[in-house]
C-alpha positions in Angstrom: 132.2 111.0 54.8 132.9 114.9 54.7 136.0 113.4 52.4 133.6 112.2 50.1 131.1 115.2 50.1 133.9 117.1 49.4 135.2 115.0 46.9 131.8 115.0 45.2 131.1 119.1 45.4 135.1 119.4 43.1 133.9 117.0 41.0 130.6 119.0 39.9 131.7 122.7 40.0 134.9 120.9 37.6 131.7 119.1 35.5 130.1 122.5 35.3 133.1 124.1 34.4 134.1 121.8 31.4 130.5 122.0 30.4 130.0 126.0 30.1 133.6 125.6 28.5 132.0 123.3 26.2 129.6 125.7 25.3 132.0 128.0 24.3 133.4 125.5 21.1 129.9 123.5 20.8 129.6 122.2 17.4 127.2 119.2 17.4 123.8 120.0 17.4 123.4 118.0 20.6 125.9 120.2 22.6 124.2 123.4 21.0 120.9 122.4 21.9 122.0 121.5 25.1 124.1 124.8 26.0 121.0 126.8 24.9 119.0 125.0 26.9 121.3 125.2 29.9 121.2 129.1 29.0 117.7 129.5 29.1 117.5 127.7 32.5 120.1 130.3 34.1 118.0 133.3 32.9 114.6 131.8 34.2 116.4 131.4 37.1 117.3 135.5 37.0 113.7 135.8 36.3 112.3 134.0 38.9 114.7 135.8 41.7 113.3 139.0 40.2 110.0 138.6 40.1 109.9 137.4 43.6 111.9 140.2 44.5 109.1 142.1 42.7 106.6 140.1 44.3 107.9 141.2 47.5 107.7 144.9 47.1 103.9 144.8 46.2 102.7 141.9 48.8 101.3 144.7 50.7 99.0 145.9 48.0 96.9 143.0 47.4 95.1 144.3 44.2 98.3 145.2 42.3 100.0 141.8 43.6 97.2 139.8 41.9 97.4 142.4 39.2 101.8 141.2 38.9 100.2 137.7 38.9 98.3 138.1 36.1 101.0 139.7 34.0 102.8 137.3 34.5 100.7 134.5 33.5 99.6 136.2 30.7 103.7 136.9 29.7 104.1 133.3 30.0 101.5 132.5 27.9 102.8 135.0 25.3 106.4 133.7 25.8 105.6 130.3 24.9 103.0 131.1 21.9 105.5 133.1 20.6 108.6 130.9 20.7 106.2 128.3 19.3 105.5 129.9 16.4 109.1 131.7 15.5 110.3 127.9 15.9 107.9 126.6 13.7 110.2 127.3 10.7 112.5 124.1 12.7 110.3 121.7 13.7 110.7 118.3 13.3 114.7 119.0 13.0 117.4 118.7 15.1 118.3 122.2 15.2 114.0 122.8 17.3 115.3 121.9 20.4 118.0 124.8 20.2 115.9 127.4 18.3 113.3 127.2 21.2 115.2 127.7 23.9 116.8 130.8 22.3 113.7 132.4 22.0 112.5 131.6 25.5 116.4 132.7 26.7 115.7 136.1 24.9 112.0 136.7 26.1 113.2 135.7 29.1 115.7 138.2 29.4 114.0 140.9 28.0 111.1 140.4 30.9 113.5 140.4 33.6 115.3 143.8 32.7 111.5 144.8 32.7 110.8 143.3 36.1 114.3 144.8 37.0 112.9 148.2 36.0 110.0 148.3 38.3 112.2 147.6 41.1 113.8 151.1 40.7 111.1 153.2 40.9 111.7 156.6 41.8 109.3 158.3 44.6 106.0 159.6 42.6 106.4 157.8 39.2 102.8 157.1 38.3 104.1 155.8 34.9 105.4 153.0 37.7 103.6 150.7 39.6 106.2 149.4 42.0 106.6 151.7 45.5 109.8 152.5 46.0 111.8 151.2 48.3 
């Protein structure tokens, strides 16, 4: 059985390697769409891990935590408004697909150096509403 397991963990770190290789010389729309999708998913994944981190630093202060939650909804809500309407050029093509998840890769990252910022506050920075550490 730990054979197998085994086995079966090579086999998908080798899949995800030929995939993000893939990426690298995509040239169906398919593959595109799909490497910019598989993009988006690792920098949401950033995001999340920061924002909890965030999250964590501001539990404490229960007005500015539910302040963080409504940023963020209201930054989601912006996110996907936005990439729905610089994508609008594409709809109905093949090429939608990757165009979306472009823009939500670049929002995405964009909010997570942003959330990254607030987690290095510096002692007395009133311009920043994360305590230090």
């Amino acid at each position: 059985m730990r054979v197998l397991t085994g086995l079966l963990l090579l086999l998908a770190v080798a899949a995800n390697a030929h995939a993000q290789a893939n990426c690298a010389n995509a040239a169906d729309q398919a593959s595109m769409s799909a490497c910019a999708d598989r993009a988006y998913r690792k920098s949401d994944g950033e995001l999340n891990r920061t924002y909890q981190a965030v999250t964590a630093r501001v539990r404490a202060n229960r007005p500015l935590a539910e302040k963080l939650v409504s940023a963020q909804r209201a930054w989601i809500a912006y996110r996907d408004a936005e990439c729905g309407f610089s994508s609008a050029g594409a709809e109905g093509g093949s090429v939608h697909p990757m165009v979306v998840s472009t823009c939500l890769d670049d929002l995405t990252k964009a909010r997570t150096e942003t959330l990254k910022g607030y987690l290095s506050c510096e002692e007395g920075d009133l311009a920043c509403p994360v305590p230090a550490k």
